[in-house]
N, C-alpha and C positions, 0 to 999 in steps of 0.2 A: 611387572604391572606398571601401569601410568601414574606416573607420579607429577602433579601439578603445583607450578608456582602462581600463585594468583598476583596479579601486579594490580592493587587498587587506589586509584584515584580517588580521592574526597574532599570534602573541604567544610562538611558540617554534618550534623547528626551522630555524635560520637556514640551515643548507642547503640544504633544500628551497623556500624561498624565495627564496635565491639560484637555483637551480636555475631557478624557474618563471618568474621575471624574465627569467631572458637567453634561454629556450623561449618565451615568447611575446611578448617586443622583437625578437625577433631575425625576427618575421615582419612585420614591421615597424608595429608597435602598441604603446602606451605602457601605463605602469604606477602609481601612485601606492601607496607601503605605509605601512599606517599601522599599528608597532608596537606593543603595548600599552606605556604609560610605566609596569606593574605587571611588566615580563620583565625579562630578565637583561640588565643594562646590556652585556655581553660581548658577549653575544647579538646586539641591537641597533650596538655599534662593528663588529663582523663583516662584518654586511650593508650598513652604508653605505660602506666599505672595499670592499667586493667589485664592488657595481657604483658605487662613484666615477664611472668615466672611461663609464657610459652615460646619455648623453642624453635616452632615452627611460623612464628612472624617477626620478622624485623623491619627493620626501618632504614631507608636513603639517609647519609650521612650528611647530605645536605639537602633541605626542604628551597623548595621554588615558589614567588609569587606567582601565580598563573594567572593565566585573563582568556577568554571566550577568542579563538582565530590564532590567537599566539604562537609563538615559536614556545614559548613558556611551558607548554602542554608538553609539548616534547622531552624538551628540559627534564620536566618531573616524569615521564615515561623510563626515559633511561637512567636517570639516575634510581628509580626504582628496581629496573633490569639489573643494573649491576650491582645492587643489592644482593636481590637475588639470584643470581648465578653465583656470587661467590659464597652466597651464607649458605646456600642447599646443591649442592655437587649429585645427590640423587633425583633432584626435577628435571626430568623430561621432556615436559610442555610448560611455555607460560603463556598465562592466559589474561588478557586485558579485561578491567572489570571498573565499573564506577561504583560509587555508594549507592546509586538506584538499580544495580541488577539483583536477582535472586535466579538461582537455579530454578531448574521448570523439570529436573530427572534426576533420578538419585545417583547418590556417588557412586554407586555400583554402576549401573548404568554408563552413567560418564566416563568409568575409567575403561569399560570394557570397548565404548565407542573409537576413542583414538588410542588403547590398543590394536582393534585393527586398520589404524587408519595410517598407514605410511605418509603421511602429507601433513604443509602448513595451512593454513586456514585461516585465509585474510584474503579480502575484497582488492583486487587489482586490476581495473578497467584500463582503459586508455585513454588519457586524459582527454583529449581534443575528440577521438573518433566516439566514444559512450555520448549516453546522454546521462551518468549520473548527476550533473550539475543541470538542475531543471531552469530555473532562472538564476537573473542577476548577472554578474562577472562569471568569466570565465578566464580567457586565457592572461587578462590585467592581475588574475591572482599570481601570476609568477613570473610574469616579466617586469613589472616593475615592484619595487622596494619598498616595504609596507614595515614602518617601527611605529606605528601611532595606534594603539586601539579604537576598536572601528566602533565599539560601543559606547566604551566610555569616553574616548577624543573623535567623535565623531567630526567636528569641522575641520580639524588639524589631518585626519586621515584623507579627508574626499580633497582637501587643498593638496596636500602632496601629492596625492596620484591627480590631480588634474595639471600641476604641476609637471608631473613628470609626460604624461601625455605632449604639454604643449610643447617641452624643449626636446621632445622627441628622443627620451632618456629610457626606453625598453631596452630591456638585455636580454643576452643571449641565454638561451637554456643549455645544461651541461650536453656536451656533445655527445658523452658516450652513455647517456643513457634515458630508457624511454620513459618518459611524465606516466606515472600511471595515480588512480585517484577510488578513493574508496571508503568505508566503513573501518574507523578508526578500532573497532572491537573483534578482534584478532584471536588467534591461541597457531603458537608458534612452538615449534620443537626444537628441543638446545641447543643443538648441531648449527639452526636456520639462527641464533641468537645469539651464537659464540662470534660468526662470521659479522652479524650487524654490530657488536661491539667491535671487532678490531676494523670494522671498514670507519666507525665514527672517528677510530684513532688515527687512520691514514688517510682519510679525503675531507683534512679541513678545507678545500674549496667547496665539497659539497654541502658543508656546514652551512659554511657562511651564506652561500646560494640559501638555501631551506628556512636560514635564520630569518628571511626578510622574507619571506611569502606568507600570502597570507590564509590562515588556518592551515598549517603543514599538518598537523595532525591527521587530517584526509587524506596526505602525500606524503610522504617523509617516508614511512615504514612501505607503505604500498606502494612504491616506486623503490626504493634500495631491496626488500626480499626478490624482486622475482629478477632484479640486476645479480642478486648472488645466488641463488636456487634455480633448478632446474625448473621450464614450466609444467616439467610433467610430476612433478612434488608438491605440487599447489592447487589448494582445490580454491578457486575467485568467491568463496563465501564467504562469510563471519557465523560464529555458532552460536550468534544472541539474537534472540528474535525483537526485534524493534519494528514500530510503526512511524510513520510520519502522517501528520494531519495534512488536509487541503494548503492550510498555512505555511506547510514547510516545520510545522513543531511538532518534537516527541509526542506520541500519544500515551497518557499513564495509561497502566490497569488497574483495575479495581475488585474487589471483593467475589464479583462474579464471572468472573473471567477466569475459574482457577480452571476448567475443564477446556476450557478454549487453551489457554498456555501448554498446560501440558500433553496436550496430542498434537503440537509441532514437532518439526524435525528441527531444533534444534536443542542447544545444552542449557542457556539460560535466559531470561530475557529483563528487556528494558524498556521502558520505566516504572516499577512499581513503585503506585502513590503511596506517601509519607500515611496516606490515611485511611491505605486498606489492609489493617490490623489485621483481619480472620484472615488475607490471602495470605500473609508473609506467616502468620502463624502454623497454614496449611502446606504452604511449601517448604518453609524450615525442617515441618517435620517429616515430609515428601525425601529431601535430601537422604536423612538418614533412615531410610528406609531399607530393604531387602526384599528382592522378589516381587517386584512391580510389573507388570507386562503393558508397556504401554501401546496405546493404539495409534501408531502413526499418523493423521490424514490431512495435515500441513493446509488446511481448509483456512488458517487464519484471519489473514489480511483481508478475505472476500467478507469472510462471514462476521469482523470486526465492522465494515463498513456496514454492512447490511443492518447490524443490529442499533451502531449507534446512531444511523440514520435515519432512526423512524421518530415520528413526531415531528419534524422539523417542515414545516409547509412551505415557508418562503425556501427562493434560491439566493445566493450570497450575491450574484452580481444580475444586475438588470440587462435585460436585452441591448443589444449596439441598437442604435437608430439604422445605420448601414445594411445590418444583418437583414430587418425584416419593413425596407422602406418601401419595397418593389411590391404589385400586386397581381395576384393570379389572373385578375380581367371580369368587371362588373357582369358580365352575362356567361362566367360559368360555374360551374356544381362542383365541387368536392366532394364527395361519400365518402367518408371514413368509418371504418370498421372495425371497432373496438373489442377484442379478447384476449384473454391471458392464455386460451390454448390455443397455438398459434394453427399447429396441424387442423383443428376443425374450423379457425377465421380459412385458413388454407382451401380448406374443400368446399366451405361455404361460398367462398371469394370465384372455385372453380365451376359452380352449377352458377350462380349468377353469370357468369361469361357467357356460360350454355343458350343461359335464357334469351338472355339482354342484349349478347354484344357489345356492353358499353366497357371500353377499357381498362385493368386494374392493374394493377402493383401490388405484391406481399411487404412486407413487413421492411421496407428501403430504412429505414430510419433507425432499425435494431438489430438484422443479419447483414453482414457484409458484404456475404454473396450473394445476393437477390440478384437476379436479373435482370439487367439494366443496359437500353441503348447507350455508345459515350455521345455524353454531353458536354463534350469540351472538359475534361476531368473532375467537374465538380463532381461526381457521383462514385468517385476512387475512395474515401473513406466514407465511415460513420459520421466520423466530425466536421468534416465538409458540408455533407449531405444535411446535416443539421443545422449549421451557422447558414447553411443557404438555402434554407425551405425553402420559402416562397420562388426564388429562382428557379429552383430544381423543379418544382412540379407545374411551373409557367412551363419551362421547356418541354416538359413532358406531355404537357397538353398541348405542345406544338409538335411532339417528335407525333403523338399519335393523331393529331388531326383532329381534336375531338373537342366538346366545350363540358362534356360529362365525363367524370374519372375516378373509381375506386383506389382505396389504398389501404392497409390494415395497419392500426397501429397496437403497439400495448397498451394497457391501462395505466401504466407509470408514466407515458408519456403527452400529462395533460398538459402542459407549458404548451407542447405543438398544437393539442387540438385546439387550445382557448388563442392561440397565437394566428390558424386558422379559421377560428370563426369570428375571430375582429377583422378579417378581409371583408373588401368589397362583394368579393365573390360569395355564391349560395355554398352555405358547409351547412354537411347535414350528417347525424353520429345516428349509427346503429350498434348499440352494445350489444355482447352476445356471454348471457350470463350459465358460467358452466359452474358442473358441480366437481368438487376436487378431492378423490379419494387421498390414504395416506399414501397408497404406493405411487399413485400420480406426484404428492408431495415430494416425496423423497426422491426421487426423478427429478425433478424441477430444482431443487435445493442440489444435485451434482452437478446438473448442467450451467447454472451459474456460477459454482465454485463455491457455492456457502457450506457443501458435503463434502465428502471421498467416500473411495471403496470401503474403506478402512473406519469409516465414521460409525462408533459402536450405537446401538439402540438405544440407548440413554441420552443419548445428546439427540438424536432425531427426536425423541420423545419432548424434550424440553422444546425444539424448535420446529416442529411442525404447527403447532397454534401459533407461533409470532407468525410464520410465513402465512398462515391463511387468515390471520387477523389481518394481516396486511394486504390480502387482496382485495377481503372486504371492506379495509379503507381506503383505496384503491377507486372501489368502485365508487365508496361513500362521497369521496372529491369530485370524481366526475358527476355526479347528480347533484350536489352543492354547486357547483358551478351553472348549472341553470342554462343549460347549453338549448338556443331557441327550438331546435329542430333534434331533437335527441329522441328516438325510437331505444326499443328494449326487444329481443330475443330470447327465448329460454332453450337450455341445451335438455332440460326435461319438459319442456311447454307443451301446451296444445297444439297443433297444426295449424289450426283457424287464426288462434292466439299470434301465432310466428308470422303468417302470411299476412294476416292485416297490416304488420309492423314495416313488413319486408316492403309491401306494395307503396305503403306512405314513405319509404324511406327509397325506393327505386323509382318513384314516380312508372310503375308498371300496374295494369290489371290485376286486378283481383285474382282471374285466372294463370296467371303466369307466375304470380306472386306464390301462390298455391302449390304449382308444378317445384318449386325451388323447396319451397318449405316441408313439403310430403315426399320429400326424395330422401330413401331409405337409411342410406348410409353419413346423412348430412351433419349429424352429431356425434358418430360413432368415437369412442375413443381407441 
């Protein structure tokens, strides 16, 4: 059976340390903590007092200052490694852990997972070709020599690498091996550990290269394993589930997030906040559990976003002036078509063409593949298509020839509609208000990724009211916004009721308005 050496990194909260030590020895798996030699000397005599008399945690024989980017991280990584491998000769796997992680499965669970799992399991991109580095530096983290902390010597840092830029002081990357970059939060097998200790002891040039880059802890292990491992021993994941915010920051969890953690596919996660007591209390005792059947459906990160983004009305950044300075042209008509089922704006969208012959577009702004003449590429993504509204649907009203032009949008996407009715041009919104059974819900929640197959009835149950709460706020926005020429549809309406709205919003007869809205199948779900 799998026997785990935990390698934990910390540098405050000696409780919870102590706490997670004797939780996961006590399942009979080892521990090595490597304190930061920058925390509270208190702090540190606490915790090796505390677990003294347990056999299955020890301690690096020498403690590291660390600092945020450092080589120093490193430093305390392996000196805890080699803690560990030589105090427990029966560990198997060791597994990288900070003071903010908690198991999300129990050891049972756990151990039966990389029993069968022949592989190491650490994030190893390609440094240059991924795009894991979303902004900032890139390849200035490793060719030029970084010994200043970027945080706390911030002036001293940005001087030397400008420094070093201007006398044109980049160096060469090690030639025999490829940069790769990744998720410092690892679980690696002995075999893969024995190998990364004795390569530390024979490629002091590698060292010394790693020692000046800056944040190796993303590089260092994830570019040396998959230089000594075969790639087909390597799965490119990490088994700790973590989020990052818009900002580029960890995202904590909190108290209600226990059913959300635990139906990932992974072993543990991070950052559990310091202040969500009943989680760490529910997963402690999660750990040592027996005979758990958990529901896999890895719905996370969608359904993370979803939920903590409700209430939030503004957007973080203002429009570019550039984006939306161009105008669709004072003498023509925008028609937009507001529904959240898209399939019936769809068929609504298809009997209006019938009627009117006036020209439409589906849903350009939220399917990717909508149908579309090229426009010079602007109309290749989502994101294009939306930094260039206004251009996109100028040319459109020039590819079709026309000064009138439907287009359907979702109801989330008010920023467009209010962004299109401050144009010169006539915009005029027909909403089309449907009714949302559960199983339409529950449909709706897979096809964004807030569900899976696998998502049990307890959880749809809790989140089927946020999501139709959320429609009806949805909608509540767009009639707050007091949009001059806004019509209303009903998907269970009157005929009469639908046609009046339809005729004022197509500038068509009564009678033609009528033929659209008494067509049989115009609502059907």
């Amino acid at each position: 059976m799998a026997k785990i050496a935990y390698i934990l990194l910390c540098h405050k909260d000696p409780d919870a340390i102590i706490r997670q030590a004797e939780r996961l020895t006590a399942a009979g798996d080892y521990m090595a903590i490597h304190f930061d030699a920058n925390g509270d000397p208190e702090d540190y005599a606490r915790i090796r007092k505390a677990l003294l008399g347990n056999a299955r945690v020890t301690f690096p024989e020498t403690r590291v200052k660390c600092g945020w980017g450092e080589w120093s991280l490193v430093r305390a990584t392996l000196a805890a490694l080699e803690a560990a491998f030589a105090a427990y000769p029966r560990a198997t796997h060791f597994y990288m852990l900070s003071g903010d992680c908690m198991a999300i499965k129990t050891a049972e669970y756990t151990h039966r997972f990389l029993d069968q799992s022949e592989y190491d399991f650490i994030e190893c991109f390609d440094y240059f070709e991924s795009d894991w580095i979303k902004t900032g530096m890139k390849e200035e983290r490793l060719i030029y020599r970084h010994v200043f902390n970027e945080r706390k010597q911030r002036r001293l840092f940005y001087a030397m690498l400008g420094a070093q830029r201007k006398l044109g002081l980049a160096r060469k990357l090690p030639v025999d091996m490829q940069m790769r970059i990744g998720s410092q939060w690892w679980c690696l097998r002995r075999d893969t550990i024995e190998k990364v200790l004795d390569f530390v002891k024979t490629r002091p040039d590698i060292m010394r290269f790693f020692a000046t880059t800056w944040i190796p802890d993303e590089t260092f292990f994830q570019t040396v394993v998959p230089h000594l491992v075969p790639e087909t021993e390597i799965r490119s994941r990490t088994l700790t589930f973590l989020m990052f915010s818009d900002y580029g920051m960890p995202v904590n969890f909190y108290n209600d997030h226990y059913d959300l953690l635990i139906s990932q596919d992974y072993l543990f996660a991070r950052k559990i906040s310091s202040e969500a007591m009943d989680l760490k209390r529910r997963l402690g005792l999660l750990y040592a559990a027996t005979g758990v059947d958990f529901q896999i459906s890895a719905e996370g990160p969608g359904l993370f976003k979803f939920l903590t983004a409700r209430g939030r009305i503004g957007r973080r950044f203002a429009t570019r002036f550039w984006e939306t300075e161009s105008t669709l042209g004072r003498e023509r008509e925008l028609l937009i078509v507001v529904c959240k089922k898209w399939h019936v704006a769809k068929r609504v969208l298809e009997r209006v063409r019938q009627v009117t012959n006036v020209p439409a577009v589906e849903y350009i702004f939220n399917e990717k593949d909508t149908p579309l003449p090229d426009l010079g590429g602007i109309q290749t993504s989502l994101e294009k298509r939306t930094r260039h509204r206004r251009a996109m649907m100028r040319m459109l009203f020039d590819y079709f020839e026309t000064d009138r032009m439907i287009v359907c949008m979702d109801p989330a996407n008010i920023e467009l509609m209010q962004d299109f009715a401050s144009d010169r041009s006539m915009t005029r919104l027909l909403e089309i208000e449907c009714c949302f059974s559960d199983d339409y819900l529950i449909g709706h929640a897979k096809r964004v990724g807030l569900a899976g197959e696998q998502t049990p009835r307890e959880t749809f149950d809790r989140l089927l009211p946020t999501i139709r709460n959320e429609m009806v706020y949805e909608s509540d926005r767009i009639r707050d916004a007091e949009f001059a020429h806004h019509m209303r549809i009903r998907q269970k309406g009157d005929v009469d009721d639908n046609a009046r709205a339809l005729a004022q919003f197509l500038s068509i007869s009564p009678a033609a308005a009528r033929d659209i809205a008494a067509y049989e199948q115009l609502f059907a779900d």
